[in-house]
N, C-alpha and C positions, 0 to 999 in steps of 0.2 A: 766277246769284248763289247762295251758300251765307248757309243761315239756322241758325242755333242755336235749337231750339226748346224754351225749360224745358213738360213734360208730355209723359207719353207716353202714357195712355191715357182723357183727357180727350176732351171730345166735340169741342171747336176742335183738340185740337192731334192728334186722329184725321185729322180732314179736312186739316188743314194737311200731315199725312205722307200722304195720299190724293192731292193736288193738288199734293205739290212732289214727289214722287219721291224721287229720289235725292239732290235738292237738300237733305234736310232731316236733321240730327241732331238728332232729339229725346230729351230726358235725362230719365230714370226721376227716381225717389223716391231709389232706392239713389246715383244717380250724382251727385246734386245735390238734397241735402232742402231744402223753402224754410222750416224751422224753422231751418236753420244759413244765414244771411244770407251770411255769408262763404264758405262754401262755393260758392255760388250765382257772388257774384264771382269769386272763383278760376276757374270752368268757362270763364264768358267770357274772362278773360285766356288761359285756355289754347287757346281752340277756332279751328281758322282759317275762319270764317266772313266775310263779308258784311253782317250783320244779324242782330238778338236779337229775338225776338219770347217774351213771357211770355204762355203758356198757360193755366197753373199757377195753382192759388187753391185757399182753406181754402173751400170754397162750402156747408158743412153749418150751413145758416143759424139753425136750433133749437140746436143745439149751441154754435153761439161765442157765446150767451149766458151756457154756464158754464166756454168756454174761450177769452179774449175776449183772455189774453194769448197764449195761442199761434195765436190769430186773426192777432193783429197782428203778429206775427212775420214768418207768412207771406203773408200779404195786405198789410202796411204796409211791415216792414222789407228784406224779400228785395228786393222790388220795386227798392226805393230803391238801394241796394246792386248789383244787374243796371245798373239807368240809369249809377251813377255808371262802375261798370264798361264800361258801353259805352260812357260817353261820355268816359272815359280814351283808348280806344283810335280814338273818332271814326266808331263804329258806329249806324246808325237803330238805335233800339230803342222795339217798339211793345208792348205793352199793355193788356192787355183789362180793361174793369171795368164798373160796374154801375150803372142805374136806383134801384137800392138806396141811392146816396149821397142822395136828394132824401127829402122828408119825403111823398111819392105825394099832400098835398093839391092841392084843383083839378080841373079838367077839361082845362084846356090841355097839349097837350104841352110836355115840360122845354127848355128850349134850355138850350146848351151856357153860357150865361154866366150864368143863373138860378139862385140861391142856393140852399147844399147842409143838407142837415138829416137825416142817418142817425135812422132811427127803432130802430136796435139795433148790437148790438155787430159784425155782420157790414159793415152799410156802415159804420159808422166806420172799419173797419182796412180798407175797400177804399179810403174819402177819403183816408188815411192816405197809402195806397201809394198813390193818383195824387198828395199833394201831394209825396210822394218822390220821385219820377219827374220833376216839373217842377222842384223844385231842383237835381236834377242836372245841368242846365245844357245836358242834350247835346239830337241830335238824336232825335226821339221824337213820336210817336201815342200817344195814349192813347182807347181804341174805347170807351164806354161802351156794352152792347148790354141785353137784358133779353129771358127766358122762352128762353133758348137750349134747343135740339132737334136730335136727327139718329137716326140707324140705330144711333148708340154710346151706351155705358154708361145714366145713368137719366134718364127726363127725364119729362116730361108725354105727350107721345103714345106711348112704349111704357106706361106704366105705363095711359094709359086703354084701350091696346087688349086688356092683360091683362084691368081688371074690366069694361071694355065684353064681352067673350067670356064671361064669368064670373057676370052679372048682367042682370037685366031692365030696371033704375033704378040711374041713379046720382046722389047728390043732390052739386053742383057749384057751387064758389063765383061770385055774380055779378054780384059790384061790385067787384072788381079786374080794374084793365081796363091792357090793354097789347097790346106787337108782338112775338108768338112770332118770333126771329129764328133759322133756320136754321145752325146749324154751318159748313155749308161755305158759307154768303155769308161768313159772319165770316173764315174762311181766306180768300177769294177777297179780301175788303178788305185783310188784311193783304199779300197779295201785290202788288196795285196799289199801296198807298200806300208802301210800302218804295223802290219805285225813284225816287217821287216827293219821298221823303225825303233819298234821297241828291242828288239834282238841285237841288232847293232845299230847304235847312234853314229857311227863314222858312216851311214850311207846318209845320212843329214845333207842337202843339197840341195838344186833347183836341176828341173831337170824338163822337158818336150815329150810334150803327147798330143800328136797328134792325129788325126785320120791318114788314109793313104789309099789310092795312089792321087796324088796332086792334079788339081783340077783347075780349071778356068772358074768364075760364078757361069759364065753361059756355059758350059758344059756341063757344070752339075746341074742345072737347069735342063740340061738334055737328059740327061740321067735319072732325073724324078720323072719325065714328061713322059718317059719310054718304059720306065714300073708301074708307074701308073696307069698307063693306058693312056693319057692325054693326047690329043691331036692338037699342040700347039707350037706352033714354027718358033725356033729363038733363032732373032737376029743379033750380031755381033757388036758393040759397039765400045769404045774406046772411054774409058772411068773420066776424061775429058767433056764426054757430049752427059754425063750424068753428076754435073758438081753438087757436093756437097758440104756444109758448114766445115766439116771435118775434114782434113785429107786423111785417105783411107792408103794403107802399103799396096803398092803394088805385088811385093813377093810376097808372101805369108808362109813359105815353104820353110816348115821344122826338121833339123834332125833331131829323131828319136835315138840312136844310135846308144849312147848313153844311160836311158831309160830302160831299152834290154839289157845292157849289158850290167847292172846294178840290180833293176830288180826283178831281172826276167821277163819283162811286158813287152810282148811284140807291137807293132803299130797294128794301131787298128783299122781292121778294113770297112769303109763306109759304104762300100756294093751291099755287104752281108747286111748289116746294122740297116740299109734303108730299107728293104723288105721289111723288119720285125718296126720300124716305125710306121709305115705307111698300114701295116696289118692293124696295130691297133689306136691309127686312125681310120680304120673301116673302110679303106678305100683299096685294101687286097683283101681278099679272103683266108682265111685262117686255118 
């Protein structure tokens, strides 16, 4: 199969040109901006693919609180816009979005049919572009995952093995709790569910992927410090004594439950997955 991938230097749509080879066009910034919605549609009308898989996302969560319409643009409207496009031409097209729709109250993990409550202006325009995505009628995945991580661009485990190198203590938020889910599981779900989509359109839905088992950030903090060899103390501290522009969910715990049971993808384990990320950023040995 050929996929059309909007993103090209994103941490999913890295692994996704990592895992598909040759199978995959991935389109820059320049080739298709997702501030011009239309543009976005056009790529698809023109591309001879298989399947659309959107990478691509406004993700600078501090910032779309003072650019909240050109959030929506590209996290609401593009989205919407790709679907109806694919589903003009009779294409799966899947979808990646976020833990960030739900209001993080609770301790339970979210299922997929448990009511949505964006606590800022970033998960509104990602609710936005899933409820885009399911208006357009077609066939479609929509992956909510949470705390994505890999070997590419910025994410939580390079940046702690920077101040972890760099410090003796680091004091680390510890009541937002969630499942760091790996990059290339997320590529690997989109590749399974895609041929599952074309086989049967009745498994068309939105559904949870995320990592597992459910962590604090200071505990997955202890967990890169302790693969890595790092000798850096993490102190505990309360998402209070670390304000930000944003409010951030305190639970971000997904049930996957739904996701095996539809298209056979177990949760993924982020123990296994930090090994092969920290390996080829050279900081395990191979």
């Amino acid at each position: 199969m050929k996929y059309l991938v909007f993103g090209l230097n994103g941490q999913v749509a890295r692994e996704l040109q990592r895992q598909g080879e040759g199978a995959i066009k991935a389109l820059s910034r320049k080739e298709a901006n997702l501030s011009d919605p239309a543009a976005c549609a056009a790529a698809i009308a023109a591309a001879d693919v298989d399947a659309v898989i959107n990478a691509a996302a406004y993700t600078a969560v501090d910032r779309a609180e003072e650019e909240e319409a050109l959030a929506q643009r590209i996290n609401g409207e593009a989205p919407g816009a790709m679907a109806r496009a694919a589903a003009t031409r009779g294409l799966p097209f899947v979808h990646i979005s976020t833990d960030y729709v739900f209001d993080g109250h609770g301790t339970e993990p979210f299922k997929v049919t448990d009511a949505t409550g964006p606590l800022g202006a970033y998960g509104r325009t990602k609710l936005a572009g899933e409820e885009a995505v399911r208006a357009a009628g077609g066939v479609h995945a929509i992956f909510r995952t949470s705390w994505v991580v890999s070997s590419h661009g910025n994410n939580f485990v390079k940046t702690m093995l920077r101040l972890g190198s760099e410090r003796d203590t680091l004091n680390i938020v510890a009541d937002q709790i969630g499942g760091p889910t790996p990059a290339a599981n997320i590529a690997r779900a989109c590749f399974a569910a895609v041929p599952q989509l074309r086989d049967d359109p009745d498994k068309s839905g939105t559904y949870h992927l995320s990592g597992g088992p459910d962590v604090s950030w200071a505990g997955f903090a202890r967990a890169i410090f302790e693969r890595a060899g790092i000798e850096c103390k993490v102190s505990d501290i309360p998402s209070s004594a670390y304000p930000t522009p944003a409010k951030r969910p305190l639970n971000s715990r997904l049930d996957n439950s739904l996701t095996k049971q539809v298209f056979g993808l177990e949760r993924p384990d982020w123990h296994a997955e930090l090994g092969d990320i920290l390996r080829d950023l050279g900081v395990l040995s191979a």
